[in-house]
Structures are given as C-alpha cells and as structure tokens.
N, C-alpha and C positions, 0 to 999 in steps of 0.2 A: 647241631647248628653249623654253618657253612662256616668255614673260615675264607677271611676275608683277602683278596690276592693282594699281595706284597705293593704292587704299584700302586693300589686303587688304597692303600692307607698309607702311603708315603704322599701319593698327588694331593689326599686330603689336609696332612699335617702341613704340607708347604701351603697347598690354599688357602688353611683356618689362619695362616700367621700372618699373611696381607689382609686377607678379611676382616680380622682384629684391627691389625691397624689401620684400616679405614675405619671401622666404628669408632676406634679409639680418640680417631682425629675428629669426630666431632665435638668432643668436648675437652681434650685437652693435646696440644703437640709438645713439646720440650719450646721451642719459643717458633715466634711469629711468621709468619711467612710471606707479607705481604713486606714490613717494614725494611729498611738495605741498612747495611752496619759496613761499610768504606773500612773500614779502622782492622775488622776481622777478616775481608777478604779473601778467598779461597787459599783458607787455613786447614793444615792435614787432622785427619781423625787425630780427637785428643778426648779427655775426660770431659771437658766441657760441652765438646762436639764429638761425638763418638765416630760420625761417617765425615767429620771435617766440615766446610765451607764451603758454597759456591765463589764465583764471580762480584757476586752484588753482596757478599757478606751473609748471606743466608743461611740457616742449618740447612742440610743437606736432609738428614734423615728425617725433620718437620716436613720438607719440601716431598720426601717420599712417602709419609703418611698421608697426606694432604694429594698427592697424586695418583695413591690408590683406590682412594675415595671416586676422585674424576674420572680415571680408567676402567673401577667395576663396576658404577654407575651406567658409563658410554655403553660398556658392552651388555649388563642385564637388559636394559631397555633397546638396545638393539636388535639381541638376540629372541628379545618378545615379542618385539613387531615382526622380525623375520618367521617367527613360530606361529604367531596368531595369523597371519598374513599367508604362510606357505601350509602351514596344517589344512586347512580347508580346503584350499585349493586342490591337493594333493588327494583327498579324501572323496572330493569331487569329481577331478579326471579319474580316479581308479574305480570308481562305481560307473561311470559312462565310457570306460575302456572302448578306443576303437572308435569314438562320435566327434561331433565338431566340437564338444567343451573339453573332451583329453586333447586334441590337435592344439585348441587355442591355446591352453595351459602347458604346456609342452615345446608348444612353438616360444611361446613367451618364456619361460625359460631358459629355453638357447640364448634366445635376443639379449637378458640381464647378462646371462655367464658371457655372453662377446664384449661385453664391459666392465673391467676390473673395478672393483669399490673407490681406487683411487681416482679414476678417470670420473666416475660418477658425482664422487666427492667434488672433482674439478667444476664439473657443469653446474653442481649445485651452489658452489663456492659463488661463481660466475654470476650468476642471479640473485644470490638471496646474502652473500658475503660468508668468510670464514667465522664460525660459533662450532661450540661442542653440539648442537640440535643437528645442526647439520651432518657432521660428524656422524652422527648419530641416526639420521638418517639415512645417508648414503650406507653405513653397515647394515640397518636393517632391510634395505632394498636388498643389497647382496647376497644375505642371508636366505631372502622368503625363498628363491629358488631351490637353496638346498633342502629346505623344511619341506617344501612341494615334491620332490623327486623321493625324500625317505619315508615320506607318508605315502607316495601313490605308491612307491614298490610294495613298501609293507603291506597294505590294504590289497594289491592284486595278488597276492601271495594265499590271502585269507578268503577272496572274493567265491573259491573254488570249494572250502571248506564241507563237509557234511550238515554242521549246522547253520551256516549259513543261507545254505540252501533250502532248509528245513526251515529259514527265518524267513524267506522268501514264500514259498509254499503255503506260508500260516498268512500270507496277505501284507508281510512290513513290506513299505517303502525303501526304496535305497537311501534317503537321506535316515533315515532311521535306524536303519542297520548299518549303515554308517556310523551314528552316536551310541548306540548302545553295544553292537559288537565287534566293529573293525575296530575304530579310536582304542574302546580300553586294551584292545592286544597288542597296541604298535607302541602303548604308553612306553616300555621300556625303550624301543627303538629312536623316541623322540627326544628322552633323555639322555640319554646317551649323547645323541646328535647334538642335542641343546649344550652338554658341556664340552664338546667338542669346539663348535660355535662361541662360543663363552671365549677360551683360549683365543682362536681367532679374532675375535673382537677387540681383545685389548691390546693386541700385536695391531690391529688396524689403526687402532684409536691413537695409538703409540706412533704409529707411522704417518698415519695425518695429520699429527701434531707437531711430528719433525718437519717437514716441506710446509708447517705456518696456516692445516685447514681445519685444526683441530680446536680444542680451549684454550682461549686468547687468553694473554695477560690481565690482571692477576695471577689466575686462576694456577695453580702448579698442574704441569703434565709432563709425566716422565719423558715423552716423546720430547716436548720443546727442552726440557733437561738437555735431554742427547744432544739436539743443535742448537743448545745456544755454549755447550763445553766442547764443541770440536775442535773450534782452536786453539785450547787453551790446553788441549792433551799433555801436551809435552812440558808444561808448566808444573799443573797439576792434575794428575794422572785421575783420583778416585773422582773429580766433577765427573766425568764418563762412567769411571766404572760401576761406581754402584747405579745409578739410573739403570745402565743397562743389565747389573746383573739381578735387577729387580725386574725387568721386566722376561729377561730369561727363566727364573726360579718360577714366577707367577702360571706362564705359557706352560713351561714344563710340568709344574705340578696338576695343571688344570688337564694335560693332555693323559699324565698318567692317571688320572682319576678316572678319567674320560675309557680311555683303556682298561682301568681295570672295572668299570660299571658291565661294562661289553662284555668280559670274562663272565662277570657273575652273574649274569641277569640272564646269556647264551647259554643252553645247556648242549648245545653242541661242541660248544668251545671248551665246556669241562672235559665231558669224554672224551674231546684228542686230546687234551694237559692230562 
C-alpha cells in the first residue's frame, strides 16, 4: 500500500478540524452569535472565552465556527459551478481542437481571466446588491475558466492515444468518447484542481466579505471579521488575529492537500521523489 505524502495528511488534518467545526456549528456553538453582550466587550481569551471577545461582546471562536460554515459553503458551491460549468466546456474544445467551438471557448476564457473575481463581484454587486449568492457567483464565473483549460489540456493529451483511436475506428462519437474515456482519465486532474479551487475560494469569499460584497450581517464571515477589527488592532490585538489566522490554516491546509493529491495520483512525480 502507498504511503501517504506528509503534506497531503497534514493539509487533511487541518481541513477535517474547520470541517468539523462547521458541521459542529449546526447544532451547537459555545454561545450565540447573533445576540451583542456591551458589558463583555472585546475581552481577552479566557476560560469562559477561550479566543476572547469581539467589539459587540460576541465569542470570537462561536463567531468562527459559524464562519466556517459561510466560507465552505461559498466555496463548495462555487467551485461546483466553476467545475460543472468549465468541465464540459473544456472537454468540448479538446474534442474539436483547432475549429470554431475551441476558438470560442478559448477566446472566452481570455475574456473572464481579463477580469479578476473582485471586479466581477463589483459589476454584480452593482446590479443585483451585495449577498453571499453573489459572492458565490462571481467565484464560480472565475473558476469555470480554470476547469475549461485543465479539462481541454488533459483531454488533448489523451485525444492521440492508441485506444482512443481504436475508439474512434469502432464508430464512437466524440461526445461519447469524451464520457466514457477522456472524462474518466482527467478525473484525478480535476480533483486535484477542484481542491486547489476549494482554497481559493474561501480566500475570495474572505476578501469579498472584507471590502462589504460578501455575507451581509448577521450572518458571521471571517472576511467581515478582518474589517470590522482593523481599528481596534491596537486595543485588542486577537479580534484580527485569530480570523485571520483561521483563514491562513484553512488556505494552507487545503493547498497542502491539494499538493499532496498531485504527488499521489502523478506517477511521474513519484519517480523523480
């Protein structure tokens, strides 16, 4: 049996322990996170409060299980639209390599990547108001591009194959040799990409929540965490620091997973390790 690379069960163990605590916070936090307590006000980690107080008297570490919940929500569903959205696509122009459906799809791709997800965020903002959907949207616009370029490489890589060709020969369709034997080969490529995607996503959701386009009040988002304790830094120092060093451990652990999926699934990358 393989042994499993060092990053890809470190990035796992830090992912399972926000994971948890978003399941954890659907049915119970340490206290409320909606109600404000003036009297306990951004009070330091103690036994009652183990990560301290916000500003509005809030637990801190309810406020971060409750935000992890908002954050891996944004990103599953973003990174699904971007996958379900960019997979086909991608699986489309590399079966018509060279015609006017690779140009259009390819062209179109340029076109999103000339607009960063915040900008996009912006226009959508503009029209429809800031919400987590939105949020959510604009990441999975972002996304489909990169799901299109790792499925058409993947796919033209295999398009050459011997049985492929053989699959052609016997009379399949390209959209059929598409489903039954590009797709299942690129599956590792896509997961991979997917938890890659995953990390970026909650860094984006995080950062649209800071600049006010992300999930509105009530709702806890680590992002709005960050600015709504910037100026209180020098007051009280941990309102910043754990938001952010939650969403640093999250990114990180999701990238070494992501990393170490790529080790194990490449076997070209074993024999140069």
């Amino acid at each position: 049996m393989r042994r499993l690379p060092v990053q890809m069960t470190l990035g796992a163990a830090l992912s399972a322990v926000f994971v948890l605590a978003a399941l954890v916070s659907f049915v119970w936090t340490p206290y409320g996170v909606e109600g404000l307590a003036i009297a306990r006000r951004m009070a330091p980690p103690s036994l009652a409060h183990p990560l301290g107080t916000d500003h509005f008297g809030r637990d801190i570490l309810s406020m971060l299980m409750v935000g992890a919940r908002t954050s891996i929500a944004v990103a599953i569903v973003a990174v699904g639209i971007g996958m379900g959205l960019g997979v086909p696509l991608g699986l489309l122009a590399a079966a018509n390599r060279g015609g006017l459906i690779d140009e259009i799809v390819m062209r179109g791709n340029d076109l999103i990547f000339a607009f960063p997800s915040l900008v996009i965020a912006i226009l959508i903002t503009a029209i429809a108001g800031p919400s987590a959907f939105n949020a959510i949207l604009a990441i999975g616009i972002f996304n489909t591009p990169v799901f299109a370029r790792v499925a058409r490489g993947g796919a033209l890589s295999l398009w050459t194959l011997d049985y492929i060709l053989a699959a052609r020969v016997a009379g399949k369709g390209r959209l059929r040799i598409s489903l039954e034997h590009i797709l299942p080969n690129i599956l590792n490529l896509l997961i991979v990409q997917g938890t890659i995607q995953f990390s970026l996503g909650i860094l984006a959701e995080a950062g649209l929540s800071y600049v006010g386009l992300g999930a509105q009040p009530p709702t806890p988002s680590w992002g709005r965490m960050l600015a709504e304790s910037q100026t209180m830094v020098s007051l009280s120092p941990h309102i910043a620091i754990f938001p952010g060093l939650a969403i640093v451990l999250m990114v990180l652990g999701l990238n070494l997973l992501g990393d170490g999926l790529r080790d194990w699934t490449d076997p070209r990358l074993r024999r140069a390790r």
